[in-house]
C-alpha positions, 0 to 999 in steps of 0.5 A: 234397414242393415238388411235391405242395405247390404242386399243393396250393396252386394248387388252393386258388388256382384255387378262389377267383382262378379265371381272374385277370387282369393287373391293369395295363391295355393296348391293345396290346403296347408299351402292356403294355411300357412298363405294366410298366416304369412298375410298378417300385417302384410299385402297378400302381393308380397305373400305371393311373392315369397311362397313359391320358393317357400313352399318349393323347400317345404311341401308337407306339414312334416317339412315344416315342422322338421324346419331349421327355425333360421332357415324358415325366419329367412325366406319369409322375412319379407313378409314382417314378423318373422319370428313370430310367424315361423314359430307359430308355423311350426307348431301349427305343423306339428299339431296338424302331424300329431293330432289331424294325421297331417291334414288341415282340419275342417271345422272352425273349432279344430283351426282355432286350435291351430298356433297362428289361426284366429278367424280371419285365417279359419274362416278363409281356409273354410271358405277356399277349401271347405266350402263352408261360408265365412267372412273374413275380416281383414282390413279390407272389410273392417275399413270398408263396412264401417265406412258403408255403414254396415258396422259401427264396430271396430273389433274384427269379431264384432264386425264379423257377427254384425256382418254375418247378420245382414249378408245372406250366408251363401254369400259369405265367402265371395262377399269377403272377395268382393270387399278386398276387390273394392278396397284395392280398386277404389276404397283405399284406406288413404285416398279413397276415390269416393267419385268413382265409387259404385256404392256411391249415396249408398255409403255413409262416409260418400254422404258424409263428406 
């Protein structure tokens, strides 16, 4: 049954998002990277807002690992966790230079190794730059798939294998699009517009209101 409903749903999806696309914007690989690690407890429109200038001071895993830390701290600020983030970006630059010869890797087990990379951020960057599926579970599609009925589960890994079982792996990738699409449009986390809903009695929480 979770099949044949999600077969049901990526249709309904297809139909209306089509050939959705990441919505943070990059020039290249390590751009993406480091995009997706600034997104975390942050919109991806305020991401898109910082990383011109960031990365018009800092290009290359090199410059960001050579960064002044302060510096670094200071323009991404607006994206929260400052801290944090930048130390993880520096040494995820660092390891990038030392050990992968200063390209972002391309298997999820070298990301994962990666300070600042969980799943979320590996399966994206294989997806963009890679070509190989993954679904990313941000808050869009952890929000969304348990209200569609397509996971019961909270925690991202387990949605992520929840939803891996039931959506046909060459729709990986997009699927995650179509999710960010549809949570921004009408599946929003306060006030979703149930009446407005494509998926409509195919969705657990529309039936159960």
């Amino acid at each position: 049954m979770e099949k044949e409903k999600a077969e049901v749903i990526l249709g309904l999806l297809e139909d209306e998002y089509g050939r959705a696309v990441c919505t943070l914007e990059y020039m290249s690989p390590l751009h993406l990277l480091i995009a997706t690690q600034l997104s975390a407890q942050c919109t991806d429109e305020r991401v898109n807002k910082v990383t011109p200038g960031l990365f018009s001071r800092y290009s290359t895993a090199r410059d960001f690992m050579e960064a002044d830390i302060e510096e670094l701290e200071e323009l991404i600020r607006p994206t929260g966790f400052f801290h944090n983030k930048a130390k993880n970006i520096k040494a995820c630059c660092k390891m990038i230079i030392e050990e992968f010869n200063g390209g972002v890797p391309g298997t999820m087990e070298e990301l994962l190794r990666l300070p600042g990379v969980g799943r979320k951020t590996a399966n994206l960057v294989l997806g963009e730059v890679f070509d190989v599926p993954g679904i990313v579970v941000d808050t869009h599609a952890g929000r969304l798939s348990r209200r569609m009925g397509l996971t019961t589960e909270t925690d991202p890994g387990k949605v992520e294998k929840d939803l891996m079982a039931s959506i046909p792996v060459e729709k990986w990738t997009v699927f995650s699009h179509w999710m960010v699409a549809h949570g921004r449009a009408v599946c929003n986390a306060r006030k979703p517009r149930c009446g407005e809903c494509l998926i409509g009695i195919h969705c657990d929480y529309f039936r159960n209101l």
